[in-house]
C-alpha positions in Angstrom: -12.5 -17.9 -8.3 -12.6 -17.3 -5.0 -11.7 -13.6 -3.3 -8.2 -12.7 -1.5 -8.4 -11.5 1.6 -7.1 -12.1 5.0 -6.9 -15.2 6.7 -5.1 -14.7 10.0 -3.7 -12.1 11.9 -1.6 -11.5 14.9 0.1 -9.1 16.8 2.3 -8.2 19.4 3.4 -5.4 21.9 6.4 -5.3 24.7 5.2 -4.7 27.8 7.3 -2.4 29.4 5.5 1.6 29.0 6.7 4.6 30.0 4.2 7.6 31.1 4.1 11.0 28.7 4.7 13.0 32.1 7.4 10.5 33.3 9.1 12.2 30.4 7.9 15.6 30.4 9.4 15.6 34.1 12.7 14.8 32.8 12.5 18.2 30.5 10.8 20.2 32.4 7.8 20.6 30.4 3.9 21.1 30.1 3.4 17.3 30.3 -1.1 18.4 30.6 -0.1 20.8 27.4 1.7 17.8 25.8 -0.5 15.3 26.4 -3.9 17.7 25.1 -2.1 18.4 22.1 -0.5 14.4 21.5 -3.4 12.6 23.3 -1.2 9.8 23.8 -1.1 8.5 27.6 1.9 6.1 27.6 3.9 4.7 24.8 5.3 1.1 24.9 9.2 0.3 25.4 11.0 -3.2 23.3 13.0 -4.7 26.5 16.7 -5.1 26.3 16.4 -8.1 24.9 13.4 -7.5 21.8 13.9 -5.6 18.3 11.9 -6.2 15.4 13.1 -9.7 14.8 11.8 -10.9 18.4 8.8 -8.8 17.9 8.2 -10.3 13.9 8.4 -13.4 15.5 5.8 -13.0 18.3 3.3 -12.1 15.8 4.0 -14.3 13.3 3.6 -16.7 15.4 0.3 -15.3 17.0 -0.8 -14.8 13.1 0.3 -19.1 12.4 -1.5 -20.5 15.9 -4.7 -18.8 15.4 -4.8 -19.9 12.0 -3.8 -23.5 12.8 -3.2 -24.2 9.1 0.3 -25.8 8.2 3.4 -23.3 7.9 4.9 -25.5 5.0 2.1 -23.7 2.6 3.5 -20.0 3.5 4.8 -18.9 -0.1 6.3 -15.6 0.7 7.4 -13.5 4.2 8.0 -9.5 4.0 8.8 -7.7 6.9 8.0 -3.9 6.6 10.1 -1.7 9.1 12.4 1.0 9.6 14.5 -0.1 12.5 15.9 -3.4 11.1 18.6 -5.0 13.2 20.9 -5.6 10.6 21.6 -3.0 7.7 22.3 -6.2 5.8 20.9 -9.3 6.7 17.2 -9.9 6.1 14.6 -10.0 9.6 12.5 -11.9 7.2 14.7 -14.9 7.0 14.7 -15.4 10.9 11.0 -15.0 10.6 10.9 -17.9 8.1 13.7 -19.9 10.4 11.6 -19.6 13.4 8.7 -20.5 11.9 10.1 -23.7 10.1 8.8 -22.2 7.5 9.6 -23.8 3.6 13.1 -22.8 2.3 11.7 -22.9 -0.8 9.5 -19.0 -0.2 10.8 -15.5 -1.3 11.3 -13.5 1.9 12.5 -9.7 1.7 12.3 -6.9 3.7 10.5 -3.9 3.4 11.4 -0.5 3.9 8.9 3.0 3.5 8.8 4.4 6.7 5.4 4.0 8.5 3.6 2.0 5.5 6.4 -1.0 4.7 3.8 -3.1 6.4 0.9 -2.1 4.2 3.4 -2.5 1.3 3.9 -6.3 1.8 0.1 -6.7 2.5 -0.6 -5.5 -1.1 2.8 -7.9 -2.5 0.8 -10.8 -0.7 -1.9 -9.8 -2.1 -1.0 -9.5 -5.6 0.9 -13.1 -4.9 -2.2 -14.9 -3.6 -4.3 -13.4 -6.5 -2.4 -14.6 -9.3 -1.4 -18.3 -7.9 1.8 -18.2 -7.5 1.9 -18.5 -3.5 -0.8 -20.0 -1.6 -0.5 -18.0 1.1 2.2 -15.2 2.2 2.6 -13.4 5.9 3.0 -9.7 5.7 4.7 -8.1 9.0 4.5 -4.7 9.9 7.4 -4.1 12.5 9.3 -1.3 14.7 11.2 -0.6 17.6 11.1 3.2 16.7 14.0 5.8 17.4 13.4 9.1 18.7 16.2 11.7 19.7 16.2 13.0 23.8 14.0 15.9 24.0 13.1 16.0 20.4 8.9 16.0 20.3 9.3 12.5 18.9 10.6 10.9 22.1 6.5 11.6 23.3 5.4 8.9 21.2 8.0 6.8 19.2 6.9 3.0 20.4 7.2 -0.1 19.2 4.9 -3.3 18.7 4.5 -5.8 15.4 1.6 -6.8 13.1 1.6 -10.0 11.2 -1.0 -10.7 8.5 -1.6 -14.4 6.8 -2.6 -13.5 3.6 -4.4 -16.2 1.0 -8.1 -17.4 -1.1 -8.6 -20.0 1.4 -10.8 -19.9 4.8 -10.8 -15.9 4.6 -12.1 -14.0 7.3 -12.2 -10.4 5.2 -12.1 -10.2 2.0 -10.0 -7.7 -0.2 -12.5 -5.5 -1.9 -9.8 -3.1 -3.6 -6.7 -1.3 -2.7 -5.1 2.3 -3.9 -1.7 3.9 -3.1 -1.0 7.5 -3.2 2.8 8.1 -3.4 4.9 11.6 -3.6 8.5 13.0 -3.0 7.4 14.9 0.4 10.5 15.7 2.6 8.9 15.1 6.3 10.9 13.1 8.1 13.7 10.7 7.0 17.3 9.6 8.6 20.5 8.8 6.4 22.5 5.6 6.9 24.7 5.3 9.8 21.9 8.2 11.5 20.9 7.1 15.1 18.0 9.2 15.2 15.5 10.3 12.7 14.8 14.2 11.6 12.6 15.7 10.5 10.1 18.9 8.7 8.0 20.0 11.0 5.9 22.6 8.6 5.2 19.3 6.7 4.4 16.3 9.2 0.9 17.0 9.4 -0.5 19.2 6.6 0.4 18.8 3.8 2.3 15.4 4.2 -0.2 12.9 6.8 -3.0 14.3 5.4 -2.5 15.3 2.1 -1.3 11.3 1.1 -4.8 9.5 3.9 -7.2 12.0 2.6 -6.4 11.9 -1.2 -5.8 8.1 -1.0 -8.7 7.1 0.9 -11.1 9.1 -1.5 -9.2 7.7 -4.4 -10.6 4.4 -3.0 -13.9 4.8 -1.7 -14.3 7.0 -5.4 -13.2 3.2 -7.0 -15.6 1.2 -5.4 -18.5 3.6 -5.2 -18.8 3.5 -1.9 -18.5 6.2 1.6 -17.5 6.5 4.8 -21.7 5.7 6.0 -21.0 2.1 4.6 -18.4 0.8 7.1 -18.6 -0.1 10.2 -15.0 0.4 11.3 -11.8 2.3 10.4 -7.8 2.9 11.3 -6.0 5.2 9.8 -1.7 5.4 10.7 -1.7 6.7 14.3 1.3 9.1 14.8 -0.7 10.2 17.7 -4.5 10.2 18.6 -5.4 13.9 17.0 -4.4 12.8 13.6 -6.5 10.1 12.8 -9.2 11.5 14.4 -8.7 14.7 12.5 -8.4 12.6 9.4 -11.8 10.5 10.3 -13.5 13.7 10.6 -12.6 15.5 7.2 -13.7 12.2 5.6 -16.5 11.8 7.0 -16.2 8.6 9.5 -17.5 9.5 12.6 -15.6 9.0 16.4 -17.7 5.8 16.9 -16.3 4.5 13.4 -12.4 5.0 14.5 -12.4 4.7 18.2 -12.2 1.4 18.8 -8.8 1.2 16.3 -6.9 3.9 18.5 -4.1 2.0 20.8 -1.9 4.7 20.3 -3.6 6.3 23.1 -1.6 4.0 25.6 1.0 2.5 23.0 2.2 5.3 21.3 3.2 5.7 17.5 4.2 1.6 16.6 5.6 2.8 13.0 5.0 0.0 10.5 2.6 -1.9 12.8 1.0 1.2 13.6 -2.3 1.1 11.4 -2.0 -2.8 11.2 -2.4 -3.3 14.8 -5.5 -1.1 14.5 -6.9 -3.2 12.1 -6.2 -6.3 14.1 -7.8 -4.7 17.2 -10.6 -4.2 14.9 -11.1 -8.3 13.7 -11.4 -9.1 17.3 -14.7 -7.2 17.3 -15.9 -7.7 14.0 -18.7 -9.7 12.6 -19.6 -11.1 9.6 -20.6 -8.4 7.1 -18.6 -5.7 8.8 -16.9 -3.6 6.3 -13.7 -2.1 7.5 -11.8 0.7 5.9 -7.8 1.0 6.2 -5.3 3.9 5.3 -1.4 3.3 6.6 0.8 6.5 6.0 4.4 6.7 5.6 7.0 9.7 5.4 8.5 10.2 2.6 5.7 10.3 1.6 2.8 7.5 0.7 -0.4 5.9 1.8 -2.3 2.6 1.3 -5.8 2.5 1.6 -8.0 -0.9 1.8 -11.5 -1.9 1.7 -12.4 -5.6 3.0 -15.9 -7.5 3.8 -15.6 -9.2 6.8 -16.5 -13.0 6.3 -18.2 -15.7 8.7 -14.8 -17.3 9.0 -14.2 -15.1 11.3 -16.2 -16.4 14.3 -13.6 -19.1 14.2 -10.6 -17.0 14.9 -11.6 -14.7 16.9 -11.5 -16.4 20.1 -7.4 -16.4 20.4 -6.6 -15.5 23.3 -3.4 -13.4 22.7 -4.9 -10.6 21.0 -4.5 -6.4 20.9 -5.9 -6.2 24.1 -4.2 -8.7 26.2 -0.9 -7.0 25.2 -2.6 -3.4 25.6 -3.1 -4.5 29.3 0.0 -6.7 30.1 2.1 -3.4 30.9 4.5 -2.8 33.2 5.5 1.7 33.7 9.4 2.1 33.6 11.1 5.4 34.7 12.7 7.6 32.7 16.1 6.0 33.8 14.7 2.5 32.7 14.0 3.7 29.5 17.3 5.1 28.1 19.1 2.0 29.3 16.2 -0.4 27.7 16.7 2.0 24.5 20.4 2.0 24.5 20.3 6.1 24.6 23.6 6.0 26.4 26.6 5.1 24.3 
């Protein structure tokens, strides 16, 4: 039988950005203190008219050309996020619409903070395994919400991952998964909530690192394998310190994770926050390349992933709308710009 895995991917990121200091300025604060401690440069703005569905789309579509396969055989759509347009009315069913996608597919939406992207990977995965879909598209997704002044607001992005997930034509293989889930109280925002709160004695230690550290091991201990093996790795980006704190007490070194770290001028995407890393990574993979993958979500989980990179994937990589293209398509906005982009004025 031959191995799941990935078959396509695609991704997408607005282009508007706004500057750490450009904000910093506004508050009167250390914007060199903020920026040491954060190492995040920019962070990317959704224009007025993009939210997740618009941004789903993109990268869905992104995911479907370079592919070039035929939509009809898409069995399943999940769209992780936590900033959903509608509180009821699934983004994945204008995913499958735009798509002209089969009416006959199960489509849901995801929610689990940070990691609902991951989560939908794994229910393709499961899908594609047993033969019941032929292929499914797993969506990471977020225009993220940060409250004025509140440390968030440095970082809180947006951007969208889209992953085509199948047995046919893969370009990296699955080689095992493992989730690590608790009841960890570090951030979280109640229906009807504009803007998120959260612990901040738990964001880093024990909740990010506790669930990547403990999961990643959990894998790497399943498969007998460690950190010297793989070539690449991404880890949930909240920031730039925490992955490559993370990266270090494993064991990967800086050359291992560097390449996967767009948060630097992106900022923290959310749900498409380790699956863009990932899709930077396939652009510069080879075949062979093993790539290791933890997401992180509050609340608190992680899913980690091994894959084996396949020689299918000299035939995709030459797309031309990849992680960088929409790393570099940027246009800075002022802080004015950005609270009438993000609707912080009601």
């Amino acid at each position: 039988m031959s191995k799941v895995g990935i078959v396509s991917y695609g991704s997408y990121i607005p282009k508007y950005r706004i500057k750490t200091e450009e904000i910093a300025k506004v508050w009167e604060e250390d914007s060199k203190e903020i920026v040491n401690q954060l190492q995040v440069n920019s962070k990317s703005v959704p224009g007025p008219d993009e939210d997740v569905i618009t941004m789903s789309v993109e990268s869905a579509r992104n995911a479907i050309n370079r592919w070039g396969g035929n939509v009809k055989d898409i069995g399943a759509i999940y769209v992780g996020s936590e900033s959903h347009p509608y509180a009821v009315k699934p983004t994945a069913t204008f995913v499958a619409a735009a798509l002209d996608a089969e009416e006959s597919l199960t489509a849901a939406d995801l929610e689990f903070a940070c990691k609902a992207g991951t989560a939908g990977m794994q229910m393709c995965f499961g899908l594609a395994k047993s033969d019941m879909i032929e292929y499914g598209l797993a969506i990471g997704a977020d225009s993220s919400q940060a409250r004025p002044r509140d440390p968030l607001e440095y970082t809180a992005g947006a951007g969208s991952a889209a992953f085509l997930i199948g047995k046919k034509r893969v370009i990296a293989e699955l080689e095992g998964t493992y989730s690590l889930t608790t009841d960890m109280p570090d951030f979280w925002r109640r229906e009807g909530a504009i803007y998120p709160s959260h612990g901040n004695r738990f964001t880093g230690s024990p909740a990010y690192f506790k669930h990547v550290i403990e999961a990643s091991k959990k894998l790497m201990e399943q498969l007998g394998s460690r950190p010297s093996d793989y070539k690449y790795v991404t880890f949930h980006q909240p920031n730039t310190k925490f992955p490559l704190s993370a990266a270090r007490m494993l064991g990967f070194s800086k050359e291992q994770i560097d390449l996967s770290l767009v948060c630097k001028e992106i900022g923290n995407a959310y749900s498409a926050s380790s699956m863009i890393g990932l899709a930077n990574i396939l652009n510069y993979s080879s075949p062979g390349d093993r790539i290791f993958v933890t997401s992180y979500g509050s609340g608190a989980g992680s899913d980690a992933f091994s894959f084996l990179v396949t020689d299918m994937i000299e035939e995709v990589k030459s797309y031309p709308l990849n992680v960088d293209y929409y790393v570099n398509r940027k246009k800075y906005i002022d802080y004015g710009v950005y609270v009438r982009f993000k609707g912080v004025l009601r």
